[in-house]
Each structure stands twice: as C-alpha cells, then as structure tokens.
C-alpha positions in Angstrom: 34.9 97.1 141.0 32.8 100.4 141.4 31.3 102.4 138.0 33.0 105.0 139.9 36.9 103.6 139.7 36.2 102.5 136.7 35.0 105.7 135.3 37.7 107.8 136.9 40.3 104.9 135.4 39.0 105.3 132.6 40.0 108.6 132.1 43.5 108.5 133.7 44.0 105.6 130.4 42.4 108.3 128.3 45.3 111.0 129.2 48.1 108.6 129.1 47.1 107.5 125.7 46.5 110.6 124.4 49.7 112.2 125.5 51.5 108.5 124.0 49.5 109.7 120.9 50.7 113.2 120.2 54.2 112.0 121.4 54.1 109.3 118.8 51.0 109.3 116.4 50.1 106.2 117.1 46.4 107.0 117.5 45.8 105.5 121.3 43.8 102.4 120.7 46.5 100.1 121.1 47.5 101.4 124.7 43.9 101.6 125.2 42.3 98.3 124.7 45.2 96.3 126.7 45.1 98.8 129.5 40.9 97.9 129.5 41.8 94.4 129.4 44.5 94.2 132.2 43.4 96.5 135.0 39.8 96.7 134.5 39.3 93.4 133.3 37.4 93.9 130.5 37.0 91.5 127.5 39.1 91.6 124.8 36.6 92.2 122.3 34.6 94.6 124.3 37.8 97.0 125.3 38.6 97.0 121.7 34.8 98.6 120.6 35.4 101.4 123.7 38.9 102.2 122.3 37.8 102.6 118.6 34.5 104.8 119.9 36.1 106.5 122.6 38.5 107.9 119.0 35.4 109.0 117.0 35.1 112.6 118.3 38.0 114.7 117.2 40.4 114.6 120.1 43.2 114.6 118.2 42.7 117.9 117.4 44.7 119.7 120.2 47.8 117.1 118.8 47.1 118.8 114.9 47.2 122.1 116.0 50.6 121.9 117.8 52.2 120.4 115.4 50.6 123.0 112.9 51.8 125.8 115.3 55.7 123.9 115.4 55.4 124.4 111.3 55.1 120.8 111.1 53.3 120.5 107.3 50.0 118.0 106.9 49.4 117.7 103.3 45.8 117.7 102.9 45.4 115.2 99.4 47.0 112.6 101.6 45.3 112.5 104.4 41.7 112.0 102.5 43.4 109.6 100.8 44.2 108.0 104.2 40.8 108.4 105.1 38.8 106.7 102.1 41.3 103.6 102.8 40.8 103.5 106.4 36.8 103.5 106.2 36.4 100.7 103.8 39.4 98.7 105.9 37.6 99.3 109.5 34.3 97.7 108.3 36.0 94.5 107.1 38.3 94.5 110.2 35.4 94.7 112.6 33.3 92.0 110.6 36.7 89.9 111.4 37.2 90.6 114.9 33.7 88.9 116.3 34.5 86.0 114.2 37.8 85.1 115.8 37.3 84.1 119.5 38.5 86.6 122.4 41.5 84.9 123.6 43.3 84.3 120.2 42.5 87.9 119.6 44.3 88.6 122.5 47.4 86.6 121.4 46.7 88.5 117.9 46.8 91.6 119.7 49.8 91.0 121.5 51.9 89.5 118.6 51.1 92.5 116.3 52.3 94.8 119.4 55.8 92.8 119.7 56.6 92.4 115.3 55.5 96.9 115.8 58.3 97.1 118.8 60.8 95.4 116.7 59.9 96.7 113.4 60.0 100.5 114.9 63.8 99.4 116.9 65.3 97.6 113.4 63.7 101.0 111.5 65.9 103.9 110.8 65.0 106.6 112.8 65.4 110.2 111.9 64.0 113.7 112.4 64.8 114.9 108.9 62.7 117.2 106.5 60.3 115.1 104.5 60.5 114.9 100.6 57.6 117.1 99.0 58.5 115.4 96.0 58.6 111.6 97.0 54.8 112.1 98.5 51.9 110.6 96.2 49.1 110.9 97.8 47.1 107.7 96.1 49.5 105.4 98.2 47.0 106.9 101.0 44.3 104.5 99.7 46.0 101.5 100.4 47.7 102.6 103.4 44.5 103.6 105.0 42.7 100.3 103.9 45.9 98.0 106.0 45.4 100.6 109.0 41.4 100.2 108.8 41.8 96.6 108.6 44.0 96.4 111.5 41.7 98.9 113.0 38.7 96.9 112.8 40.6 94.0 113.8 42.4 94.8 117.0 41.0 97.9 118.2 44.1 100.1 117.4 43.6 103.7 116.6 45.7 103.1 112.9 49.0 105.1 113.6 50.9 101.7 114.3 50.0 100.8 110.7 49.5 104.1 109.0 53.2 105.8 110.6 55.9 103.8 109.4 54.5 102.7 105.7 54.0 106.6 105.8 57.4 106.9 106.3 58.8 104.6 104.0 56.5 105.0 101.0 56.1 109.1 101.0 58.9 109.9 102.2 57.8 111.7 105.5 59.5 112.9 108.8 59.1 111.5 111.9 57.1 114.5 113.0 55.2 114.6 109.8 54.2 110.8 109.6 52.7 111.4 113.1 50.8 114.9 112.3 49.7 112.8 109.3 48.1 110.0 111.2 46.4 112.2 114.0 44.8 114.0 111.0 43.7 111.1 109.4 41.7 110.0 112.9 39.7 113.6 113.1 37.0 112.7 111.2 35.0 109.4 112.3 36.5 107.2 110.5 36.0 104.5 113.1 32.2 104.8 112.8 31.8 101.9 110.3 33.7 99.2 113.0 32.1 101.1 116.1 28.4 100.3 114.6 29.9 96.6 114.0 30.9 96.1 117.8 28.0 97.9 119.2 25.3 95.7 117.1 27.8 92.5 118.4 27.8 93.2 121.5 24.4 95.2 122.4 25.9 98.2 122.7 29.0 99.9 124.7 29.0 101.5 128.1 29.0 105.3 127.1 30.1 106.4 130.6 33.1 104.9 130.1 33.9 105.9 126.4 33.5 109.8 127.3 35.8 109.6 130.1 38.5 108.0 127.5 37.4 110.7 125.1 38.0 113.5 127.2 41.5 112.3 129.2 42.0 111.6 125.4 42.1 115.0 124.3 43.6 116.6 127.3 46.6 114.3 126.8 47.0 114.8 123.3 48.2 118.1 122.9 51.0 117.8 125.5 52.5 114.7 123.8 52.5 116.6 120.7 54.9 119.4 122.4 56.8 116.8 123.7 57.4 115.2 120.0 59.1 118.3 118.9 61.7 118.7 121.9 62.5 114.8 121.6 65.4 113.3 119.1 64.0 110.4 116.5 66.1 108.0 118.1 65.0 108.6 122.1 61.1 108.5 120.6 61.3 105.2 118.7 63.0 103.3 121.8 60.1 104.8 123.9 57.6 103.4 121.0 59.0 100.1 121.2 58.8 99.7 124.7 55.6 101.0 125.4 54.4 98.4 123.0 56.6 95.4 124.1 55.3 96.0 127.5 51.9 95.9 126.2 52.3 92.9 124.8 53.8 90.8 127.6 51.2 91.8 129.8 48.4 90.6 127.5 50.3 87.0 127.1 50.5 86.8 130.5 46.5 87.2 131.1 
C-alpha cells in the first residue's frame, strides 16, 4: 500500500469522522481508529495513538462555533471541569492500553462500541431545552476522568463517554451534550496519552496524523449544521449504527 493512498485515506477518514463528530459529538476517535485498523491495516494499538494525536489541535473548533451561531449554550465552568477529569483519566488510560495485548484490545474496542449502540437505542432521546438549574458543574471532574480513561484506553475522542452521562447527570440537550463535548476536546487534552503511545511505540507517522487533522476539521463544521436540522430520535439510530457497524467489522478482523 503506497504512503500516498494511505495519506490521501487518511484524510477522506479524517472528514467522515469529523462530519460524524459535529453531527453527534462523539469526538472522532472511535470511527477513527477502527477505520485505521480495517482498511489500512494498521495495528490496533498504533491506529489508536494517530486518532488521539490526530485530535490534539483544535479541529473541533468549526463544530463550537456553529453550534454557538445556532444559540446552542456551552457553559464554560463545566467544560474545565470536563477537562481537569479528562487529563488525569487519559494518562492512566494510555498506561493501560500497552499493557493489554493488541487483539484483546481490539475485542475491548469493539464490545465498548456494541454496549454504546445499545445504550444510546434503550436511551431516551430528545431535543428538548436543557435545565440551567439541574447543571453542577463539579460532576465534570468525574465525568472527564471515565472519558480520559476510556480515552487513553481505546483511542476514542471521549464524546461516547462524556455525551450521555452529560445528559443524564446535568441535565443537558442533545444538542448541548454534544457542543459540550467538542468543547471539552479543543484544548490538548489528549497530550498526556499521545506522549504515552509515542514513547511506546517510537513515535507516530506525522504524515498521516495531519491529514486526519485537517479532513478532521473540514468535516466538523458540516456535521454540526446537520445536528440542528435533524430530530433526536433519527440522530441516535444513526449513532447506534455507525457504532454497531464498527464493531462487527473489528470482530470480524
């Protein structure tokens, strides 16, 4: 397989992810790394290091500011909650992933995929106003440590943690829970697991990760005008089979 392809792949993963992202703020990495793994071929470990770095730069940011111009509110006390969580999490989660061996973290991968699928059907889904009052923000801190550690862990960009506990324990909207998460991820909160995986596996093919990054942000702004236009109901089924998908393919590798 030619740099080349895999370069220009790259990228067209990068876009798809992204616009999956702003669509449902579920942060990329877990379309990413499976997509790595199954076309490029890729090891498991390996694809999960160039999703998490390929998120470090802010390419989120074109998903924040439509949802910001759609009046969609980000509160700001929760999100660095979120992110003090997340950094301590992603460090522990990375530490993890090199000690568990590539094809069990593959079946990992693929299992916390399928229980997301069917957690996000068996969820009620909903597109109403969120509940200023029902937010506290400290519930950030342990929400962001669970989405670091599964971060670290599998490679996943947080959202699939982060979104629904969002949801259930401050009392967000759909639309919020996702602006929430995408907010979260604009600072480098990956950095800690990144420098893991790098030092693991003598360092990550940078070609690659900035064709992810930019596809990344070119994608992520669309999916987040798409997220307004779409009911709660027609977005979660979409979720849940993007992820199902996902995870039969990895199984069957």
């Amino acid at each position: 397989m030619s740099p080349t392809f895999e370069i220009v792949a790259s990228g067209a993963f990068g876009v798809l992810a992204g616009v999956l992202s702003g669509f449902l703020g579920i942060g990329g990495g877990g379309i990413l790394a499976p997509l790595l793994v199954v076309t490029l071929g890729i090891e498991q470990h390996r694809a999960q290091g160039i999703s998490l770095a390929a998120l470090l730069p802010p390419v989120g940011l074109p998903a924040v500011l439509a949802f910001r111009r759609a009046g969609v509110q980000i509160r700001t006390s929760l999100v660095i909650a979120l992110i003090v969580g997340f950094l301590f999490g992603a460090l522990g989660g990375a530490w993890l992933a090199h000690r568990v061996a590539s094809r069990e973290l593959r079946w990992g991968f693929a299992l916390f995929l399928a229980v997301s699928a069917v957690h996000a059907v068996l969820a009620k889904a909903v597109d109403r106003q969120g509940n200023s009052q029902s937010t506290r923000p400290w519930t950030g801190v342990p929400i962001g440590i669970a989405a670091g550690l599964m971060s670290g862990l599998l490679g996943v960009g947080g959202g699939l943690v982060a979104l629904p506990l969002l949801k259930r324990f401050n009392g967000l909207s759909r639309l919020e829970a996702q602006a929430t998460t995408l907010a979260m991820m604009l600072p480098p909160i990956g950095l800690p697991a990144v420098y893991v995986y790098a030092q693991e596996q003598g360092g990550l093919p940078w070609a690659l990760l900035a064709a992810v990054a930019v596809g990344f942000a070119l994608g992520a702004g669309l999916g987040a005008r798409m997220a307004g236009r779409v009911h709660a109901r027609v977005a979660t089924f979409v979720y849940a089979g993007v992820l199902a998908i996902l995870a039969l393919i990895l199984v069957r590798q």
